[in-house]
N, C-alpha and C positions, 0 to 999 in steps of 0.2 A: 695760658700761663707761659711765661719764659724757659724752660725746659735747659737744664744743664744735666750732662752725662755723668751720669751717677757706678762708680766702679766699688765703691765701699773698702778701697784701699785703705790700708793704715800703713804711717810708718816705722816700721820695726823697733827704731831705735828712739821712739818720741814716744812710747806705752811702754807697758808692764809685759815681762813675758810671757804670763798664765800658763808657766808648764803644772800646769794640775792634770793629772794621765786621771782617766776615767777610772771608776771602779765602784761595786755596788757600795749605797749607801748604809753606815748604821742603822738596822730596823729597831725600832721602838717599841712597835705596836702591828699585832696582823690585823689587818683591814678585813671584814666579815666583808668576801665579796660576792657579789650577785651578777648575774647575767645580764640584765639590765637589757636596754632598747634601742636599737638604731634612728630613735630619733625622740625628740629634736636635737639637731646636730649640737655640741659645746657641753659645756658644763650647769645643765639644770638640777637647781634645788625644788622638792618633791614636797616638803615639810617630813619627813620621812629619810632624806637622803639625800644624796645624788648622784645624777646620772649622767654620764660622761660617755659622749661619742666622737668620734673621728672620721673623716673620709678620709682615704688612701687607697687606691686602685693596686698600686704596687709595692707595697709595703707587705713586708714577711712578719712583723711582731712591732705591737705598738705598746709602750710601758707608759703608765701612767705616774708621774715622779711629785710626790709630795712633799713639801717644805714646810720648817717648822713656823709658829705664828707670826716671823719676823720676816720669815722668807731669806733667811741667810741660811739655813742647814735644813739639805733633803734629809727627810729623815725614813721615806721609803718609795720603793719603785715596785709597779704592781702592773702585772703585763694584764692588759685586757683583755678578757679571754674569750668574746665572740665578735664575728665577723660575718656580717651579713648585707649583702648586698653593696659590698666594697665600703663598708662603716663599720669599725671596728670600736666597740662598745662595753661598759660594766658599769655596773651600783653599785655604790658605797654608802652602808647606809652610816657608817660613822663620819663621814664629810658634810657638810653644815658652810652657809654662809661666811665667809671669812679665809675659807679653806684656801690654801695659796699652793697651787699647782703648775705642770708643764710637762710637758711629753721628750720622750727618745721614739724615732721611728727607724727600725730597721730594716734595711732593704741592702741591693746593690749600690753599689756606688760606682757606675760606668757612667762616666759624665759621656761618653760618645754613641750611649744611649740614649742620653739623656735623664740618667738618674743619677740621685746626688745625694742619696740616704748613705746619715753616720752618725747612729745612736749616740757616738760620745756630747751632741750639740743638742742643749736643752732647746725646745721649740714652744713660740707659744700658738694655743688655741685658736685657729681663724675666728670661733666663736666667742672669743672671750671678752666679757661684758664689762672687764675690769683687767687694768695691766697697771702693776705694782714696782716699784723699785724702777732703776732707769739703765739704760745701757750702756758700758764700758767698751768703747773701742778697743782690743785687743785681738791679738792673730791668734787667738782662740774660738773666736769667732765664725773662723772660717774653716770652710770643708776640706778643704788644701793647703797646704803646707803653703803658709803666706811668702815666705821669705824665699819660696824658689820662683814663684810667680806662675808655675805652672799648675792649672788648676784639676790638670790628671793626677796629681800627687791626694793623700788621703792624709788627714791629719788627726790624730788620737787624744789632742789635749781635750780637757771639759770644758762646756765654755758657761759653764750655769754661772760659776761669781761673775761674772761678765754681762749676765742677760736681767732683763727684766723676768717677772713670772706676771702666772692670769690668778683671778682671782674671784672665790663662787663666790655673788652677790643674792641679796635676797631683794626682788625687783618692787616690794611693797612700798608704796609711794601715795599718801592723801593728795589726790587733784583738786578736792575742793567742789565747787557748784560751777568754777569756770569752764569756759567753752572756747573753743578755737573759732577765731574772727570769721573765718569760711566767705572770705572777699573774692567774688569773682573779679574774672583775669579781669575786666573791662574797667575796672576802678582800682585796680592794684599799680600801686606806686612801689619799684624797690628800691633798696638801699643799701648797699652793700658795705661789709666792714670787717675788721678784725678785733675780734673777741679781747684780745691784748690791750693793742692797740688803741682800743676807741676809748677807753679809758683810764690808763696808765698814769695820764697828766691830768686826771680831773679833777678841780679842786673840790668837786662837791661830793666826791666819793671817796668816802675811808682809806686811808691811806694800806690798811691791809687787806682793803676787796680789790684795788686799781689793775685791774689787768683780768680779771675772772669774770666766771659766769655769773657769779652774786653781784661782779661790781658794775653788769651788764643792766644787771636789775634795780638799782638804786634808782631812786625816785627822779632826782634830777636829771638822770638820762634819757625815764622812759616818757617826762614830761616834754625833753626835748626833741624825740621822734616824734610824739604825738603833736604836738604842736607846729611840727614841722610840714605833717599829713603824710609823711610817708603811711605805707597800709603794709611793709613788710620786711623784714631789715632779710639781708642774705650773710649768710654767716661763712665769713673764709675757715678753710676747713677745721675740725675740732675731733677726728679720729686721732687715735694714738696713733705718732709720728715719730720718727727718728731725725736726731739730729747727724747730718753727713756730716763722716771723720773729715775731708778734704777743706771741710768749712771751720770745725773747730780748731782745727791745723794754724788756719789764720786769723785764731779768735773771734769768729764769726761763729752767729747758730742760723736751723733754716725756719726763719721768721713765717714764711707763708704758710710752712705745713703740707705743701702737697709731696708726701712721702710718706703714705699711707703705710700702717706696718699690721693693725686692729681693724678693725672695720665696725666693731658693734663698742668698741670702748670710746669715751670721751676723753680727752688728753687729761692726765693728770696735773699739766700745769696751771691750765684754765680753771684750777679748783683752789679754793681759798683751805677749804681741807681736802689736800689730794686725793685720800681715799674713799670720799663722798663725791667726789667728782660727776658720779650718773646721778647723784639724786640733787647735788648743785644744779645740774643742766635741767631737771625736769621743772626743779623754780625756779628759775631762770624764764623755759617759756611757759609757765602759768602766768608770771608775772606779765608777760610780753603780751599775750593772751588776754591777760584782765584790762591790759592798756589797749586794746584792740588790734593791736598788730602781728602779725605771722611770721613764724621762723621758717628758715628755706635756710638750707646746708649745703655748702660747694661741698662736693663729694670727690674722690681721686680712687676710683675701678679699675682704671687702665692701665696702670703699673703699680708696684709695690719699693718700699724700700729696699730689696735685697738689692736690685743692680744686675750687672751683667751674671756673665759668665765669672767676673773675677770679687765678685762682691759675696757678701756676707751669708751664712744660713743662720737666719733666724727663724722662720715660720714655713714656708709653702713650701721652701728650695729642698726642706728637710722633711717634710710631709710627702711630697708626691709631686716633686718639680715636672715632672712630664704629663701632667695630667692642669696645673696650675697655671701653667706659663706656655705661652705659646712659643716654639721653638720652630729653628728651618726646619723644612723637612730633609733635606740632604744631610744635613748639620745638625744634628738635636742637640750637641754640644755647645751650639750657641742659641740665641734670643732673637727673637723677631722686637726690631728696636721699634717701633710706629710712634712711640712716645716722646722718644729723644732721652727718656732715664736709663736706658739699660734694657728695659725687660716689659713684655705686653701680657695681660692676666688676658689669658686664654677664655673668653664666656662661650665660645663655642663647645667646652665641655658642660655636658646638660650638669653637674655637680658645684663647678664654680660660678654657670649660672645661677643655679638654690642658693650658694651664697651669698650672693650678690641680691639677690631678690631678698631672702632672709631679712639679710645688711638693712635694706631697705623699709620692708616691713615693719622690723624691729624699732627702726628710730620714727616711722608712723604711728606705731600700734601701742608704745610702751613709752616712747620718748615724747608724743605729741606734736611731732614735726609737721608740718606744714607740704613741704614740699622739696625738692631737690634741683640745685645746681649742677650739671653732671662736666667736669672737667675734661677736656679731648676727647667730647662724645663722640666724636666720628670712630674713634677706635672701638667703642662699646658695640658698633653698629656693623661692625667689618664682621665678615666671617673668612673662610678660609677663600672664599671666588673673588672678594672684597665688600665695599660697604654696602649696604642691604639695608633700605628703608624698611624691608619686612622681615628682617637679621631675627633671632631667638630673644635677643632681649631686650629689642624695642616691642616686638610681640607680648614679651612677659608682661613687660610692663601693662600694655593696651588691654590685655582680657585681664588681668588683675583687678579683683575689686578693692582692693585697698588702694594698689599704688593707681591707679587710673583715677584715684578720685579726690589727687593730690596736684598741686603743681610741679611739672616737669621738665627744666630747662634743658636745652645743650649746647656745651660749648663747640659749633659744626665744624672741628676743625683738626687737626693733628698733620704730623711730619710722614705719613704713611702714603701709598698710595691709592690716589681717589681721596686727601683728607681732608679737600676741601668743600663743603657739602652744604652753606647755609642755603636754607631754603628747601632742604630736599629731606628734611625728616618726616615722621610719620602725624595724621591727624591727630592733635591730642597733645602734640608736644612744642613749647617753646621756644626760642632758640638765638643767642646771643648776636648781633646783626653790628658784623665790624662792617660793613657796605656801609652804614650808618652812620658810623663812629666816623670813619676817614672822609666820606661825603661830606657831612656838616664841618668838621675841623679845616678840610680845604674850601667851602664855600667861605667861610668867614673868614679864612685869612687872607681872603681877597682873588684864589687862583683862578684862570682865564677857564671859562667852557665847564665849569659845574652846576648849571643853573638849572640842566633838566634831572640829572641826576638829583640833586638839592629837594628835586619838589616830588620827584617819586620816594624818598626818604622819607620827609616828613607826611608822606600822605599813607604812609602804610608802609610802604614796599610789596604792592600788590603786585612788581611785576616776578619778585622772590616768591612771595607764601601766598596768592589769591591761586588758590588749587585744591582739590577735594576736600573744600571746603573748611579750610581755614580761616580763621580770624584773623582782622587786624593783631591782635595782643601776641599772636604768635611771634611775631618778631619781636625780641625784646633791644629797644632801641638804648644806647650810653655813648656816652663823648669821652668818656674816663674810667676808667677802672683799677683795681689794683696793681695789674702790668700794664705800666704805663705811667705819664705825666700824671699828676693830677689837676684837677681846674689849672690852678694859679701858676701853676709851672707851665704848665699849655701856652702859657698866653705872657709867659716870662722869660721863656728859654729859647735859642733855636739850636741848642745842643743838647743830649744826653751828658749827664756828669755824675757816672759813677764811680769814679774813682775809690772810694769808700769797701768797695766791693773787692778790692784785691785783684780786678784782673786787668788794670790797665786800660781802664773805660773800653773794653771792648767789648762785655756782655750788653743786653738789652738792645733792645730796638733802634735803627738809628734814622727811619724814617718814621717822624712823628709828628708831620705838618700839623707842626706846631711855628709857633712865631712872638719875638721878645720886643719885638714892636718899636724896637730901636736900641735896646739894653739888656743885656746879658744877665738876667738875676735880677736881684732886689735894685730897684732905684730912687734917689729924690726927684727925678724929673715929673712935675707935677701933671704935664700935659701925657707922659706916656702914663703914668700912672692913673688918671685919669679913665684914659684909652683902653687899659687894659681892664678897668673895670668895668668898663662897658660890655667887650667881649665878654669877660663872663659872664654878666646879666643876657647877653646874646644866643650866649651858647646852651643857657639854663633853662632860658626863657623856649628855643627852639626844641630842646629835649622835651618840657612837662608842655607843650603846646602840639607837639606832633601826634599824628595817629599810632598806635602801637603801646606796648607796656615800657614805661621810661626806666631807668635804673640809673639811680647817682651814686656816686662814691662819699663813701662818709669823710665830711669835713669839708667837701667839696664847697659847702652853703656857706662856710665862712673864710672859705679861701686857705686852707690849710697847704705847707708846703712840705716839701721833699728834698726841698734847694738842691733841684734839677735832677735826682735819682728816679732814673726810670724804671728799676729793677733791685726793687729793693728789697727782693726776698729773701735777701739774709742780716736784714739790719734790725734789731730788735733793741733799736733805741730809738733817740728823739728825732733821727731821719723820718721812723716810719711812724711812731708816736704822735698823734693827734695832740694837738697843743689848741687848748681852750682858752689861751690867752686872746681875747677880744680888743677890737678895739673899734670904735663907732663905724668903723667904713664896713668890719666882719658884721655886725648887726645890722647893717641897711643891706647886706646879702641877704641873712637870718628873713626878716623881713620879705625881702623879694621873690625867695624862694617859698615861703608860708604862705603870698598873695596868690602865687602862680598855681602849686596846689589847690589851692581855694579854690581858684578857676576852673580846674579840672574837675574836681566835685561838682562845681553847681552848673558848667555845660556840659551833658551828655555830647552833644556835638564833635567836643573835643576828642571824645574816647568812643569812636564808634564801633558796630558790630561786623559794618559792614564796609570794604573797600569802597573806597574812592573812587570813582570812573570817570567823572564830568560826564557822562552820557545823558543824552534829555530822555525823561520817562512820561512817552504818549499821554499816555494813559492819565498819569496825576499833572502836568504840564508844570516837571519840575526837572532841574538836574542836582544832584548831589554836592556839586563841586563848580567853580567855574577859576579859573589861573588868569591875571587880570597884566596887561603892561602898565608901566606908569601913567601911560594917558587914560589909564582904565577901562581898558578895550582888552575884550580875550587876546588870549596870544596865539599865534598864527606859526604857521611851521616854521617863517624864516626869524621869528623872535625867539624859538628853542635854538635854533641854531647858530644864532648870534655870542660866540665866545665873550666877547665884553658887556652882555646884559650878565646885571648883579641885582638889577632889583626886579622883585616879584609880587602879585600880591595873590593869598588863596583866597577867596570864597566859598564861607561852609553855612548852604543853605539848609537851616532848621528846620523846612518846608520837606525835606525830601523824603523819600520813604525810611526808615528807619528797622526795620525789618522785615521777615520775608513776608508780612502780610501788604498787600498791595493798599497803602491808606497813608496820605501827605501825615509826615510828620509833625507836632505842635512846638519844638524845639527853636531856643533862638539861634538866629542867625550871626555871624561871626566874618571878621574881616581880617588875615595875618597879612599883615607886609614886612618881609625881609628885606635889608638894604646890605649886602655886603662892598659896595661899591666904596671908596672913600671919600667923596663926598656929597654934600647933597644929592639928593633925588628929589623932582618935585613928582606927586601922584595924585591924580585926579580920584578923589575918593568918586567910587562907581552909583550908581541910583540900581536900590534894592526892591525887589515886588514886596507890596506889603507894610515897611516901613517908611520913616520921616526925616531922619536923621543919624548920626552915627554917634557913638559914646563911645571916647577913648577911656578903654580899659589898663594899656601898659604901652607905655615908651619906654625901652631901655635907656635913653638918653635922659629920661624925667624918674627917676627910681622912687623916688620918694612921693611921688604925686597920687593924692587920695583920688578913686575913682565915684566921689558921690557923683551927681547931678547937677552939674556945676556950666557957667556959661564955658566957661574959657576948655572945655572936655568936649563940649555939645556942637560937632560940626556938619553942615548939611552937604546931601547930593552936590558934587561939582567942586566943591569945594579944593582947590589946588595946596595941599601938606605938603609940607616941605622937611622932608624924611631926612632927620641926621645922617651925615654918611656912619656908617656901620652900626646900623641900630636898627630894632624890630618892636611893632606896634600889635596890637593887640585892639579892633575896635567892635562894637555890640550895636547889630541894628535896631535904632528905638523902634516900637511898635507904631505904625499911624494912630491917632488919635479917633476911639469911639466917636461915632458922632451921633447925636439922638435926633430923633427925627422932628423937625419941627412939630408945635404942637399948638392949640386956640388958648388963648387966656381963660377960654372958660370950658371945664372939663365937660363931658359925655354927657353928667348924668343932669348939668345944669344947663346945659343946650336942650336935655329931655322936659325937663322940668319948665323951660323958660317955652316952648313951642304948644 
């Protein structure tokens, strides 16, 4: 993600003052209370009750604060009265489903300890499975008297009309006779998106679901995944989030959501009835489920919304900020930044790891989720010596029988030191491959000397993940993603234009070898327009044809735009708004991307298990692979090392062995030729063991061209193509032809009979 420094400032004189001075609430009603259990951590209903616990290592008294059914008036505060094993806990057996709650934690408040407890700030639950109401920017908020700036100061206001609260939910939920798709990595196509976003502008979805998880699930959408072949949509994040004061300042909200505030809640705005929000989500993927496709949730662990040292207490800061958040050790007054928000969640304490596991379990076990996207994994992986492929919660994850038997991506990357890691996570885990992303974007816009990088790319990147026995799928390969161009701007733009964004186009990326191919944005020129939609058939065609698990950006199939915003995570209009508006040239994408899929279903070849080598194997007298020059002759060391070769061709012999059992593969065989050159290449199509001829399966330059059986498809050995300049072919070795063995006009038994 694009990462902006989050301090949760507000401006004094642009809010309300909330001088509300603390004080006990009107009690109502004495709560019959019970001693209750140290666990499960949060707010569990018992049918009987419930049971409310807490961690806090340093906390001296934890008050439990109930509000009435609207959640505007506490109407009592009831200290928890045991503490065991640094989990301070009670039952209640008159609290019930609906119950709308939040905690006071008291403690010290020496932030030069690093403690930052001040009962006056309502807090909510890390456990809480529901968050009600929304949060008011105000310098009530914070722990320190806002307006001095100094965050040694201690501040008495309340900040509850200001906060959201949590809320006991009863998790009873009919799943029905559905089942989770459970598509191994080797056929899993993702597709990533936002829950908002993907359908905001859809005309086929109810104009009151447009933006929700119910309007996720409407028919027309989930015909148009399926149809598409993706096997798994990846969900930008849907924990309860805050929107930063600095953003509403400038009438902006934070569109992407990575500002985690809940970790087991679903956003209440993704819900068509907010308050149903977790039970919208669970139909949501039953439905996704019954369509065959799997849910996968970008997740955000490695920091929280409070922000720095000068940011807000809402949850952790108020809880147990020295146990929560990793701080210097010289300086526990300040934040270890690795993130670039403010503030790093400490997993190296075994307690924030349990919730972080919990977190995760929960939206497994109860949610039905699929699998997890994990946002600046490198930071999850760091411990205090630095990052550690065999760190405590990539470990958790690994002996976990639940989370291990999920999928696990991560983003190998963050602003800390050592954050750059792709390639170096642990067996079992996936992991986002920008080596891949920036390879393929500079091979086709034509740059000098990417041609071997190019073909270690699409052949896996066995020279990243071929290590204790990882897969191809470990790398998860994309040309586009949320931060970032999308397709059509890739290939539209050679600028960032964020201006929208308030900072003077100077956030987002500004190396994004990318290329407008003559024209800045949208244009009539027929010939670059043209051009440019080749490249993207280019670039699509090279993501769902290479080894590894592909991942597209939604909208990406029909060319959706951003007009030029790189960094659009605070645009929550028709900048970042998926527009369904078609027009025959988005359908012959629709089209080319549903062929391409196709292809990958029905060649295993494409999606193999096992790296690429070109090595010849004695034994079966085959090799896996062979990398071909245009005269169709292998390439020789001084053709890798030739800056101005652009075209290539791979060889994926179906012949080879296919896994670890030593025995020739039955698979067909397959021919890619990449041209990024700009113009013609002639290529000697190569002569195959085994087959007759070649069938052209996909020219990007011919998009529209049926693959039957056709003369003018059907080309033989030797045959000299003459490869569009920047375009990529796709061809299938026909099988030789059975030949039966000569035979007499007159059978066996009438030669017996006739003698």
């Amino acid at each position: 993600m694009d990462v902006q420094v989050k301090t949760g400032q507000v401006k004094t004189d642009q809010v309300k003052t909330g001088q509300v001075k603390t004080g006990a609430p009107q009690v109502t009603r004495k709560a019959r209370l019970r001693e209750g259990l140290p666990h499960p951590r949060g707010a569990t209903w018992t049918g009987l009750g419930v049971n409310f616990a807490l961690f806090s290592a340093n906390a001296s008294k934890v008050e439990l604060c109930l509000f009435d059914e609207q959640g505007d008036r506490e109407i009592e505060r009831i200290e928890l009265p045991e503490f065991t094993d640094e989990i301070w806990h009670g039952f209640l057996p008159d609290a019930r489903p609906g119950t709308i709650y939040g905690y006071r934690v008291h403690g010290p408040y020496e932030p030069g300890r690093g403690h930052r407890f001040n009962p006056n700030k309502l807090l909510l639950d890390p456990y809480a499975k529901a968050v009600v109401g929304r949060l008011d920017w105000n310098p009530a908020l914070f722990g320190y008297k806002l307006a001095s700036g100094d965050d040694l100061s201690f501040d008495e206001r309340d900040s509850a009309p200001f906060m959201p609260r949590c809320r006991v939910i009863d998790p009873a939920f009919t799943w029905g006779d559905g089942r989770a798709p459970r598509v191994g990595w080797e056929r899993t196509i993702v597709y990533e998106l936002h829950v908002r976003g993907y359908t905001k502008l859809h005309p086929d979805v109810p104009e009151e679901l447009r933006g929700t998880f119910r309007g996720l699930s409407e028919p027309a959408v989930l015909n148009h995944l399926r149809n598409l072949g993706v096997t798994a949509v990846e969900l930008m994040p849907v924990h309860a989030f805050v929107n930063d004061s600095y953003l509403l300042d400038k009438k902006l909200t934070n569109y992407w959501g990575y500002n985690t505030i809940a970790f087991f809640a679903p956003d209440r705005r993704y819900a068509h009835v907010p308050d149903f929000a977790f039970s919208e989500f669970k139909e949501m993927v039953a439905r996704l489920h019954d369509a065959g496709i799997e849910v996968i949730l970008d997740v955000v662990y490695n920091h929280t919304a409070e922000g720095n040292h000068l940011g807000p207490t809402l949850s952790f800061r108020g809880i147990d900020n020295a146990s929560y958040y990793r701080l210097l050790a010289n300086e526990p007054r300040y934040y270890v930044n690795d993130t670039g928000t403010g503030n790093t969640f400490n997993l190296s304490h075994q307690r924030v790891l349990q919730m972080v596991t919990d977190s995760l379990r929960y939206w497994v076990q109860e949610m039905h989720v699929d699998g997890f996207r994990f946002d600046l994994g490198t930071v999850l992986a760091r411990e205090t010596h630095g990052f550690d492929a065999g760190g405590g919660f990539l470990d958790s994850c690994q002996q976990d029988p639940v989370l291990s038997s999920v999928k696990l991506i991560a983003e190998p990357w963050d602003i800390g030191p050592g954050g750059y890691q792709v390639g170096a996570f642990a067996p079992g885990w996936a992991e986002w491959n920008d080596r891949y992303r920036d390879t393929v974007r500079s091979y086709w816009k034509g740059d000098p000397g990417t041609l071997a990088e190019f073909a270690a790319r699409i052949s896996g990147s066995g020279d990243l993940f071929n290590r204790r026995g990882r897969k191809p799928w470990a790398s998860v390969n994309f040309v586009t993603a949320h931060d970032g161009f999308t397709l059509n701007d890739l290939v539209s733009y050679d600028q960032k234009h964020n201006e929208a964004n308030g900072e003077d186009n100077r956030d987002g990326h500004s190396d994004n070898k990318s290329w407008n191919h003559g024209a800045e944005g949208p244009t009539d020129n027929p010939e670059i327009a043209a051009l440019r939609e080749r490249q993207k058939r280019n670039l699509l065609a090279t993501l769902l044809l290479s080894q590894g698990t592909p991942m597209m950006l939604g909208g990406d199939e029909f060319g959706r735009t951003q007009r030029g915003n790189n960094n659009a995570y605070c645009q929550d209009n028709e900048i970042s708004w998926v527009d369904w508006g078609f027009d025959e040239r988005a359908d012959g994408l629709i089209a080319f991307v549903r062929r391409l899929t196709g292809l990958r279903r029905r060649f295993p070849v494409l999606r193999q298990s096992r790296f690429l080598t070109g090595a010849w194997n004695e034994e079966l007298g085959v090799r896996d692979c062979a990398w071909l020059t245009p005269a169709g002759e292998e390439m020789a060391p001084q053709n890798w090392q030739d800056p101005s070769a652009k075209c290539i061709g791979l060889l994926l012999d179906g012949r080879a062995q296919a896994s670890g059992i030593r025995r020739r593969g039955s698979e067909a065989t397959l021919l890619l030729i990449s041209n990024a050159h700009h113009d013609v290449v002639v290529f000697t199509l190569p002569k195959a063991p085994g087959g007759r001829d070649w069938l052209r399966l996909v020219d990007t330059n011919r998009p529209g061209e049926d693959e039957e059986f056709e003369p003018r498809t059907i080309f033989r050995f030797g045959h000299r193509y003459e490869v569009t300049g920047r375009s990529l072919l796709l061809f299938l070795l026909r099988p030789a032809r059975f030949r039966r063995p000569p035979r007499d006009n007159a059978s066996p038994a009438r030669k017996a009979s006739s003698g």
